[in-house]
N, CA, C and O of each residue as an XYZ file, in Angstrom:
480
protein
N    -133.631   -163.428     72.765
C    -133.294   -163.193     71.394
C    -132.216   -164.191     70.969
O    -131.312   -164.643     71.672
N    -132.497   -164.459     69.621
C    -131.022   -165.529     69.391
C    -130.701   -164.695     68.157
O    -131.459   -164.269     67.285
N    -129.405   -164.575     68.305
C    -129.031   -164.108     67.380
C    -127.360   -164.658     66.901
O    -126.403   -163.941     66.612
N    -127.430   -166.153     66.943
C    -126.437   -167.548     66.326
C    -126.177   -167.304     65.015
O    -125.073   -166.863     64.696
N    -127.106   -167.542     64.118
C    -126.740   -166.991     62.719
C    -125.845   -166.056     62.032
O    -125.164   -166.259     61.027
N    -125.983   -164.808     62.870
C    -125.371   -163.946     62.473
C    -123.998   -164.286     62.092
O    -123.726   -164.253     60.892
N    -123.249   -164.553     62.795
C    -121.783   -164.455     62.922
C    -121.498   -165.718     61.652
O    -120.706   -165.313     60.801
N    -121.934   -166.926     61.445
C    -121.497   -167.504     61.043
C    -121.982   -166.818     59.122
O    -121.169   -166.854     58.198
N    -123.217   -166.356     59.005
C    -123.054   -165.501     57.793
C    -122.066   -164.284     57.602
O    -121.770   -163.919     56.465
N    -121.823   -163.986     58.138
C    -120.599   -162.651     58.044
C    -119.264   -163.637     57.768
O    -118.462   -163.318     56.890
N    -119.123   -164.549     58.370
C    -117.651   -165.470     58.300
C    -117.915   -165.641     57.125
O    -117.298   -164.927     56.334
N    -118.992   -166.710     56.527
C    -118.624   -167.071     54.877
C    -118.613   -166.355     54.097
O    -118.069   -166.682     53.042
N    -119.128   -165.203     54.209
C    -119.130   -164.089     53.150
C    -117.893   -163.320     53.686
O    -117.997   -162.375     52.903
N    -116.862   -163.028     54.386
C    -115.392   -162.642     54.423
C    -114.807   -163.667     53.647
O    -114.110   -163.259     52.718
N    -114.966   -165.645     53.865
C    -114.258   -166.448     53.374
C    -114.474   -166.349     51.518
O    -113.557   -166.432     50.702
N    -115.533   -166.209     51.294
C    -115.490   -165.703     50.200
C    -114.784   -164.415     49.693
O    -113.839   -164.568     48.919
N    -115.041   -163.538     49.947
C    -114.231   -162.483     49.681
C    -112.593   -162.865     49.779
O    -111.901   -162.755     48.767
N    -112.223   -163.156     50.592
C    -110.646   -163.502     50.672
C    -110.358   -164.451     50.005
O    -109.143   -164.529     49.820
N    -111.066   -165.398     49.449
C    -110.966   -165.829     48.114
C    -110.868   -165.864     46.989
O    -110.176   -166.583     46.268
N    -111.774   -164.844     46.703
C    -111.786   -164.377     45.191
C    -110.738   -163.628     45.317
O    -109.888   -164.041     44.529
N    -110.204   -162.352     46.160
C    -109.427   -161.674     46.277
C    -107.967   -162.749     45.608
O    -107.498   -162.634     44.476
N    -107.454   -163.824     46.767
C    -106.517   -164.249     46.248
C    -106.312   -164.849     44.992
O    -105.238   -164.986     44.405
N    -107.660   -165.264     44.560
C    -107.581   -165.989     43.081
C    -107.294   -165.096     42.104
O    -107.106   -165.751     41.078
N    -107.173   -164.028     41.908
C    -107.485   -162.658     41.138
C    -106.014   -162.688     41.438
O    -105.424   -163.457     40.679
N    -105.092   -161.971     42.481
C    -104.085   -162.029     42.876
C    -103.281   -163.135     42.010
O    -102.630   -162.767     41.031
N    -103.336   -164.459     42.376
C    -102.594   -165.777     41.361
C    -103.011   -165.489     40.227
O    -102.059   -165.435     39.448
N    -103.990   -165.271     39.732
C    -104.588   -165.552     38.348
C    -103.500   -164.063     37.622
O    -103.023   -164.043     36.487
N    -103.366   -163.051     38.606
C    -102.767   -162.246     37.506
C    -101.144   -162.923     37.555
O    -100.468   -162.787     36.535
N    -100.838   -163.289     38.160
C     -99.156   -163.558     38.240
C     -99.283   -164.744     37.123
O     -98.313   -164.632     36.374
N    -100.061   -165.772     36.752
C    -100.133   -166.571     35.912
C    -100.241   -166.250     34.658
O     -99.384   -166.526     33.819
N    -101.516   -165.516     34.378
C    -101.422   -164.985     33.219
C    -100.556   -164.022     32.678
O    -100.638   -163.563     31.538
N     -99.329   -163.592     33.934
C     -98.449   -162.746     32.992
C     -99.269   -161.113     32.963
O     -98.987   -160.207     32.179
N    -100.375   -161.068     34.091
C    -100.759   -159.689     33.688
C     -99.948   -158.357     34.801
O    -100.200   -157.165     34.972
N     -99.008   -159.206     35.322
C     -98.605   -158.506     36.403
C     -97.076   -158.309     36.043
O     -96.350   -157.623     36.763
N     -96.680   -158.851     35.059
C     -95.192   -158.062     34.564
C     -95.112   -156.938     34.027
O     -96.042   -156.132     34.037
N     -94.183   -156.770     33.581
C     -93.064   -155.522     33.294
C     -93.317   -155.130     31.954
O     -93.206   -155.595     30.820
N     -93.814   -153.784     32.690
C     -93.927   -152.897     31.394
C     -92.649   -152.263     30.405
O     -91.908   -151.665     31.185
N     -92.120   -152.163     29.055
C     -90.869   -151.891     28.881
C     -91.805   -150.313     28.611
O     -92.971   -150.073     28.298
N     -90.379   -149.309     28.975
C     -90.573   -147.972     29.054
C     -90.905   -147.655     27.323
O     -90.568   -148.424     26.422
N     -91.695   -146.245     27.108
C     -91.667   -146.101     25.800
C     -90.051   -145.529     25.438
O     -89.236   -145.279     26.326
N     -89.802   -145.395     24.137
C     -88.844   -144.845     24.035
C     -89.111   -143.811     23.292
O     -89.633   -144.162     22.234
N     -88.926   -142.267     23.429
C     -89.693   -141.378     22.794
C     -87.903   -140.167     23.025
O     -87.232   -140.045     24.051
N     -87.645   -139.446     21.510
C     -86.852   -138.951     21.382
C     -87.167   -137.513     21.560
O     -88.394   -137.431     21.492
N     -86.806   -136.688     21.697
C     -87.124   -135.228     22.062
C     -86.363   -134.148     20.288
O     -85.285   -134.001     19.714
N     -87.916   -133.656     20.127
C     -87.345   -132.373     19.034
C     -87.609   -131.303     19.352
O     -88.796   -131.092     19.604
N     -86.374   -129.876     19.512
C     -86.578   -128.875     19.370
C     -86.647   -128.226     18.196
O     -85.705   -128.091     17.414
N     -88.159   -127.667     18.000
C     -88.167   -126.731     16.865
C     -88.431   -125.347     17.020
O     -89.370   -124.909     17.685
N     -87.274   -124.383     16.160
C     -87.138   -123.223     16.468
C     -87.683   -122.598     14.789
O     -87.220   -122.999     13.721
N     -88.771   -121.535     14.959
C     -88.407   -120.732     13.781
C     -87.068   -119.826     13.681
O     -87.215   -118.672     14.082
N     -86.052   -120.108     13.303
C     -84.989   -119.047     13.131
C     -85.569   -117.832     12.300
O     -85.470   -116.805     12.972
N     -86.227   -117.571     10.875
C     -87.114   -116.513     10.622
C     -88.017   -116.564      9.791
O     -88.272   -117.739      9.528
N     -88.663   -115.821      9.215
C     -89.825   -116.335      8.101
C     -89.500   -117.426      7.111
O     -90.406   -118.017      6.525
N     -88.312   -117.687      6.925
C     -87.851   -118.351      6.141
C     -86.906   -119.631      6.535
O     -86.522   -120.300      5.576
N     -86.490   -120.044      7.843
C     -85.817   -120.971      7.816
C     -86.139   -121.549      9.556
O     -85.657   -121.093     10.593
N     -86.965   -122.516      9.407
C     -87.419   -123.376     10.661
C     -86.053   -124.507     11.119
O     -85.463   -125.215     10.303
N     -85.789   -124.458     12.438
C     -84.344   -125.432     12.743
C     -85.004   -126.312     13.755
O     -85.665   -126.037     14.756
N     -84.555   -127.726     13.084
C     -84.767   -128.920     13.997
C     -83.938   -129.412     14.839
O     -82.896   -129.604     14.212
N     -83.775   -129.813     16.208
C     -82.786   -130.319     16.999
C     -83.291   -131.160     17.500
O     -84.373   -131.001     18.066
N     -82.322   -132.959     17.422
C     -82.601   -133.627     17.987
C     -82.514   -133.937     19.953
O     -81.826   -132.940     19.735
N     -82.516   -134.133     20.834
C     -82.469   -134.035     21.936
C     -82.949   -135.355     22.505
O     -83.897   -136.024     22.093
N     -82.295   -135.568     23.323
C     -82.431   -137.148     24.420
C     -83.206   -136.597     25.576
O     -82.855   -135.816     26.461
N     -84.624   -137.344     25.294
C     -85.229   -137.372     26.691
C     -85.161   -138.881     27.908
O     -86.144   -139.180     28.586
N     -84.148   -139.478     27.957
C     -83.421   -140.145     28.452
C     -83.777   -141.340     28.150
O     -84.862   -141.575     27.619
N     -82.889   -142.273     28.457
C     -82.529   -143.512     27.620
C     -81.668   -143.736     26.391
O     -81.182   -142.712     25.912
N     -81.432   -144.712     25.882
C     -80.351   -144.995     24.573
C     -80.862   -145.654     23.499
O     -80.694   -146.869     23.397
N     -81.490   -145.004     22.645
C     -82.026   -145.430     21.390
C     -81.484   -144.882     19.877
O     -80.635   -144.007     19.712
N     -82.073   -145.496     19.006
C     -81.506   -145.455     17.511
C     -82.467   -144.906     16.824
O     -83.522   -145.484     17.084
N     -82.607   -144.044     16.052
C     -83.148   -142.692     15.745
C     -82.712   -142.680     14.278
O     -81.724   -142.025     13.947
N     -83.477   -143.440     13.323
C     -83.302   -143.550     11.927
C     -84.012   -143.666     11.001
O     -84.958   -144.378     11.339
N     -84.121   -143.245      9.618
C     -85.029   -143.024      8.611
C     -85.835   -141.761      9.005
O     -87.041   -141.976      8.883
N     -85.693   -141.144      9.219
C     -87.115   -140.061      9.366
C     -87.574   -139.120      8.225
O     -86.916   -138.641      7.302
N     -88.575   -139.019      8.466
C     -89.118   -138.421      7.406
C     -90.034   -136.526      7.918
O     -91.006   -136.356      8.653
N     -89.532   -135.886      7.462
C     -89.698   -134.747      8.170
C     -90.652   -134.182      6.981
O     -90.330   -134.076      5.798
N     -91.771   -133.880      7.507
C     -92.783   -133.197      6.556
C     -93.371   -131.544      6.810
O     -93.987   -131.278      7.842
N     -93.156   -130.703      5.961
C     -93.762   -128.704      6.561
C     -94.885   -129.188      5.318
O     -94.649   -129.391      4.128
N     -96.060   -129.280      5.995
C     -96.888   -128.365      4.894
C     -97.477   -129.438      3.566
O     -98.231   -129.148      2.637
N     -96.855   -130.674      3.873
C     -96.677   -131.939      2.710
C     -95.616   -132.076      1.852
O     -95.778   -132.881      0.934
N     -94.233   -131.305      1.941
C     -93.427   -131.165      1.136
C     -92.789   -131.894      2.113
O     -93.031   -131.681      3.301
N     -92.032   -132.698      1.764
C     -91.513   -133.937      2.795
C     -89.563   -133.900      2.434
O     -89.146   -133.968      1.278
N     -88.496   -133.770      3.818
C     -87.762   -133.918      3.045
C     -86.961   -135.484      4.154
O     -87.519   -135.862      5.184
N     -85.482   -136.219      3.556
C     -85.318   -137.566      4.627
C     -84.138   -137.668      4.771
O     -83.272   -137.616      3.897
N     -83.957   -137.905      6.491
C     -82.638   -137.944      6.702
C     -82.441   -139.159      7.001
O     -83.408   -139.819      7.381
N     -81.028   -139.816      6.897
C     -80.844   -141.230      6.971
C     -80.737   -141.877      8.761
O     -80.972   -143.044      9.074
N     -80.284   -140.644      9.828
C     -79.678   -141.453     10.900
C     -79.733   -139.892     11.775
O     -78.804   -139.140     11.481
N     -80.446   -139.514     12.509
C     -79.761   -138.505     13.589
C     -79.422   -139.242     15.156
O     -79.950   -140.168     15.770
N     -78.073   -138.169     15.490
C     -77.828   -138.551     16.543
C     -78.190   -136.947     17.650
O     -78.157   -135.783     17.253
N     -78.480   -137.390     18.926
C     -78.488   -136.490     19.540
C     -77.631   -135.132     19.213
O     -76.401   -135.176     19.238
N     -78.172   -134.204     18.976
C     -77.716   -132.676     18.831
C     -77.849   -132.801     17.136
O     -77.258   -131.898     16.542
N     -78.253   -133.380     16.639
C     -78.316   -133.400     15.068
C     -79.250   -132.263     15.106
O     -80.223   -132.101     15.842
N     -78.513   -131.081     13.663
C     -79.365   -129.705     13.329
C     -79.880   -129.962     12.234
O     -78.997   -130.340     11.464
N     -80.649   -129.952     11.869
C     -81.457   -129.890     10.203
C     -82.665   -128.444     10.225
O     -83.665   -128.147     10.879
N     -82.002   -127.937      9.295
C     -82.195   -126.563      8.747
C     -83.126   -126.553      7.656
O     -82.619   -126.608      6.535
N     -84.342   -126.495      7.734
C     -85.245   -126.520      6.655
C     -85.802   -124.813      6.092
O     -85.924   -123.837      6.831
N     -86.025   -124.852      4.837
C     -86.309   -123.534      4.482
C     -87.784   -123.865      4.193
O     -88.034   -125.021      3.851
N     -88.800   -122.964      4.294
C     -89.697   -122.839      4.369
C     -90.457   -121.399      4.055
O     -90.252   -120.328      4.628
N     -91.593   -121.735      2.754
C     -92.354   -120.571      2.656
C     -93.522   -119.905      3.270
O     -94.114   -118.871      2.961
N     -93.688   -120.707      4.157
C     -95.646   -120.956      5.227
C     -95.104   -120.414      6.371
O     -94.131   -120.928      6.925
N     -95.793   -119.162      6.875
C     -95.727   -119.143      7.856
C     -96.836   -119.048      8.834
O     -96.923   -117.837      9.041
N     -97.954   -119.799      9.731
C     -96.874   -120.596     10.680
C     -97.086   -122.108      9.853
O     -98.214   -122.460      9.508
N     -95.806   -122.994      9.569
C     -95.657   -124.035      9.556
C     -95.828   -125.340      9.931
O     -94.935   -125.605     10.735
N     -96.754   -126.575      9.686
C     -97.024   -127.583     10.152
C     -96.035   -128.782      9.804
O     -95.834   -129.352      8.731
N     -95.589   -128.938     10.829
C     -94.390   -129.597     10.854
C     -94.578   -131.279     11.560
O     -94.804   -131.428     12.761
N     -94.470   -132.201     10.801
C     -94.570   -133.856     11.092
C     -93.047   -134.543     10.712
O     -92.389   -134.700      9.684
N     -92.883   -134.866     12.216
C     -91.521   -135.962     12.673
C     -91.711   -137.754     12.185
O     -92.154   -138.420     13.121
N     -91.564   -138.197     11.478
C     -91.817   -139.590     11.545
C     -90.230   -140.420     11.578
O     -89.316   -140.139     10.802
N     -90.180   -141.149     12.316
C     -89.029   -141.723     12.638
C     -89.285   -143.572     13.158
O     -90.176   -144.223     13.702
N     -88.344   -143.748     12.774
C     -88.012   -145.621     12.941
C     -87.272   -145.405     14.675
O     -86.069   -145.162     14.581
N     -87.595   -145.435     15.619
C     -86.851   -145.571     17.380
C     -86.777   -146.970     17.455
O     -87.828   -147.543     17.743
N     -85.945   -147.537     17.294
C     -85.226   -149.023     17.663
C     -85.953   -149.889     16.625
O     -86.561   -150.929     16.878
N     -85.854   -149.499     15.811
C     -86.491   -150.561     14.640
C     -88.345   -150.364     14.130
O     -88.937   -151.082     13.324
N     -89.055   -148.892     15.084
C     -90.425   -149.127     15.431
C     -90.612   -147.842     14.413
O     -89.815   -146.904     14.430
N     -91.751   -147.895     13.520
C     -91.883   -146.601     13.409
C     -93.045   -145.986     13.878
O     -94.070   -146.631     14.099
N     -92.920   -144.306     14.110
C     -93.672   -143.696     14.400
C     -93.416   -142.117     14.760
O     -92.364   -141.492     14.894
N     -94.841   -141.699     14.869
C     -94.468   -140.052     14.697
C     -93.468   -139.753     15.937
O     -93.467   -140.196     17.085
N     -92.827   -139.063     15.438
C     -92.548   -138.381     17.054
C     -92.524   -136.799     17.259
O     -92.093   -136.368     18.328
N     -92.855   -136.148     16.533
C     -93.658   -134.843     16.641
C     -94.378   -134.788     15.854
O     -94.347   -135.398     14.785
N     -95.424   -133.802     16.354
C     -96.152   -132.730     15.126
C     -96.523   -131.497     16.014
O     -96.688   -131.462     17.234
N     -96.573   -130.937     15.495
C     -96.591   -129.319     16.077
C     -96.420   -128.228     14.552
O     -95.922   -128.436     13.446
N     -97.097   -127.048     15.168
C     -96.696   -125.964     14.105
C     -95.887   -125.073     14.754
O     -95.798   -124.941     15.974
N     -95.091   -124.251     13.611
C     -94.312   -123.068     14.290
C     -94.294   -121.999     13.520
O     -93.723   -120.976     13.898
């Protein structure tokens, strides 16, 4: 039996494979697909119904150091705007709906976007 061939087809097809492998490997470090993701920055709201009538917002740090400005707080489509909260900021909204649909929109480091919605 001869069986010569064999070995040397199994070699080029590993040399291939460990090829493409490394080119894939360089190709991502080149193109930059292998850096650094920056973390999101996402602010934390507690919302409490205090009672049929008055829903309380609290701002809260889910860690990191960001700037938390313009927001626009909407129950229901009645929209009201605060200029700047800082962590532990209370805003006391009165409200006739109960349960309440409540939308956070906020500027986080210059970006805008929701950062809650939820009902209560």
């Amino acid at each position: 039996m001869n069986e010569k061939g064999v070995s040397p087809v199994i070699g080029v097809i590993l040399m291939v494979a460990i090829t493409v492998i490394l080119a894939a490997v360089i190709a991502s470090f080149v193109f930059g697909l292998g850096g650094t993701v920056k973390p999101a920055k996402t602010p934390g709201f507690s919302v409490t119904r205090v009672n049929a009538s008055l829903v309380q917002v609290v701002l809260t740090n889910l860690g990191g150091a960001y700037n938390v400005s313009d927001c626009n707080v909407t129950i229901g489509g009645a929209g009201s705007i605060s200029d700047s909260w800082s962590v532990g900021t209370v805003l006391n909204i009165t409200t006739s709906t109960v349960p309440s649909h409540i939308v956070i929109r906020c500027k986080v480091d210059g970006v805008d976007q929701v950062v809650l919605d939820t009902t209560v």
